[in-house]
C-alpha positions, 0 to 999 in steps of 0.5 A: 629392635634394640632399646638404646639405654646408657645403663652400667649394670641391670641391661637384662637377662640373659638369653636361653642359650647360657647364662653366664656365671660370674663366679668363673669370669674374672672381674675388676676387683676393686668397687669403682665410684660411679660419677654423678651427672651434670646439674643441668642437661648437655647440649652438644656442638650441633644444638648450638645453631647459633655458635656456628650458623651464622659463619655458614652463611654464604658459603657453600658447605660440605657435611661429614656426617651420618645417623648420629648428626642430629639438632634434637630428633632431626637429621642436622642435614635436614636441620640446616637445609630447612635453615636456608644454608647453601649444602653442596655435598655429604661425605658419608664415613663407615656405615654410610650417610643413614648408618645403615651399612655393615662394618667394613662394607665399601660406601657408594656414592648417591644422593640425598633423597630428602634434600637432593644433596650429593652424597660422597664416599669417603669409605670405599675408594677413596678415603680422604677426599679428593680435590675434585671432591672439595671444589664445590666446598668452602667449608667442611662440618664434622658431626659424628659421635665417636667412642673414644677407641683408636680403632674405631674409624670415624676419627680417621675419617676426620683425620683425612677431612682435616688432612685434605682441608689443609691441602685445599685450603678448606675451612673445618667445623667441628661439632663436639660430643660427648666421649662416652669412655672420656674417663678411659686413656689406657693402652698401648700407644700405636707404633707408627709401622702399623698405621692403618685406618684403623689407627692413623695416629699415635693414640692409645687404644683408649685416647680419652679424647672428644673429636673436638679435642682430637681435632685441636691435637691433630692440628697442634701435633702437627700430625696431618701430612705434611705438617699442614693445619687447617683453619679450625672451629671447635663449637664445644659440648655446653652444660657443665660435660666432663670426661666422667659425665655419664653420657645416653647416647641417643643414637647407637654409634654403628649397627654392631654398637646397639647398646651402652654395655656394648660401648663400653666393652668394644675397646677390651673386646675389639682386640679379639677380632683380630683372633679366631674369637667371635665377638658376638657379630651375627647375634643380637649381642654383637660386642656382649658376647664372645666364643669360638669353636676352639674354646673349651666346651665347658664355657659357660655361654654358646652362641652361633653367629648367623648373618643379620643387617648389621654383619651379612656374612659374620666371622664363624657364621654357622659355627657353634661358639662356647664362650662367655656372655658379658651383657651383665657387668660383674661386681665393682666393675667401672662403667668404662674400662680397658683390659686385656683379660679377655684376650689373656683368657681365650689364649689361654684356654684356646685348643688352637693356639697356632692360629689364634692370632691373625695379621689384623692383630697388630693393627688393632693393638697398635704394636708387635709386643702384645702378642709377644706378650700374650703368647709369653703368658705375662700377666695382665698387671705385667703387660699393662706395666709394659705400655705406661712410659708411652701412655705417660706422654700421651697423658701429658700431651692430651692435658695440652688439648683438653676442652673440658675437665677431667671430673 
């Protein structure tokens, strides 16, 4: 089992497979200012009991939450059950309600064993939920930790809870936390032909954004179908947060994120699952390492992935892959950052460039250039120049909604 750490540098040593040798992977150049934490402890939406229990009372209350939704060590499910609230249902996004299931695998329905409460999917055939799935709702509780990617699904799921609240006339709560790449808004902006629940709104890859203040964007945009709102409570993070408060996270946010160097590497590297590239699913450094066959033999790191609780039947399985290891930052690289340099490299250094790309890529880089680009050897600088005029408005439309201070 994996310590969850939030550490920039120092996560440990490589393993015996290969070391990486920082001299042939390039790095961030210039040294980055780390921020100094708050003066006093964060307590995030949930540990606020009493900003939000008292408008639970009496009503019959639906929970979006999973194995992040936690009032100190306790489950909040447990938390507001014990506290007498009136729970009719759980609605259990990727990964289910404990947070246990791979990516990608389809939730079932069930029921709470602790609590009794009916557990509702709305990660297997059906996404946003029902109306039969809110008739025994008045009001909907989102407490999930995000990441502050476009791609990671959680956030679509509060799209579509917001979506169907509107439509059913549902009330929301959100329980903000901390963003832990919040000092990130860098990426393509997504094109609207390629929505998908891995990107159902024009957001950059790295939107910057707490759930909170998604939440209020969703809302004041407009972006739910029909142009629809939906009564909304937003219980903000208390403690003095900014978007560049370093932030432990006490849980890991899926199977596949187990540490904070995972966290902070999964906006630049998930692009490369939309490649022939593993990035590390199947390891005990999945998001840390990244490799493939086709990559030249001389990589500094190998790896084969194998099937494991957090990925049963990962990309590549069994396939020794040459590659890098990211696990130690390299000099003067920011705590968060985006960069395209890891998908410029394994292009370039890849034996099969005619299969490199598979369709998914364009869902996860939200736009037809990147490739285009990427497959036209432009630079980095080149290629991020390219998505600054739509990332420009986001950044002034994200001012807009903004709960806490930049620094």
């Amino acid at each position: 089992m994996m310590k969850w750490i939030f550490v920039a540098a120092g996560l440990g040593a490589c393993s015996a497979q290969g070391e990486a040798n920082a001299d042939t992977q390039t790095r961030q150049p210039a040294p980055v200012a780390r921020p100094t934490p708050p003066a006093g402890p964060l307590v995030v939406g949930a540990a606020q009991l009493g900003r939000y229990l008292p408008g639970l009372r009496g009503k019959r209350v639906g929970l979006v939450v999973n194995q992040t939704s936690r009032v100190g060590n306790a489950y909040l499910v447990d938390t507001l059950k014990t506290l007498g609230v009136n729970l009719t249902a759980i609605f259990a996004p990727e990964h289910g309600f404990r947070g246990e299931a791979a990516d990608g695998a389809t939730i079932a329905d069930g029921r709470d064993a602790r609590t009794g409460v009916p557990v509702r999917s709305v990660y297997g055939k059906t996404k946003k939920p029902t109306p039969e799935m809110l008739a025994d709702v008045d009001v909907l509780v989102f407490d999930i930790q995000d990441v502050g990617t476009r791609f990671y699904t959680f956030i679509s799921t509060l799209h579509y809870i917001m979506e169907a609240a509107a439509e059913q006339g549902k009330a929301v709560v959100v329980l903000d936390r901390p963003n832990p790449n919040g000092a990130v808004v860098d990426g393509p902006v997504l094109e609207a032909k390629h929505r998908s629940f891995v990107g159902l709104d024009p957001l950059p890859i790295c939107h910057g954004l707490t759930v909170g203040e998604l939440a209020k964007m969703l809302n004041g945009e407009k972006w739910l179908a029909g142009g629809r709102t939906c009564p909304l409570t937003v219980v903000p993070v208390a403690g003095g947060y900014t978007h560049a408060t370093p932030y432990p996270l006490p849980v890991p946010p899926s199977p596949n994120l187990p540490t904070a160097r995972a966290v902070a590497l999964y906006p630049s590297v998930c692009l490369l699952e939309g490649t022939n590239v593993s990035v590390g699913r199947g390891t005990d450094r999945p998001f840390e390492v990244i490799g493939a066959p086709t990559q030249p033999t001389t990589r500094p790191y190998q790896f084969t992935p194998h099937p494991n609780a957090g990925s049963p039947i990962p990309p590549l399985n069994g396939q020794l892959c040459y590659g890098l290891d990211l696990h130690q930052p390299g000099p003067g690289e920011p705590a968060e950052f985006f960069s395209v340099r890891y998908l410029l490299d394994f292009y370039q250094q890849s034996t099969d460039k005619a299969h490199f790309f598979s369709k998914y890529f364009e869902q996860l880089a939200g736009t037809d250039s990147l490739r285009v680009q990427v497959v036209a050897g432009r630079s980095e600088a080149s290629i991020r120049a390219s998505w600054q005029p739509q990332l420009g408005q986001f950044k002034a439309l994200r001012k807009k909604y903004l709960l806490y201070p930049e620094k």
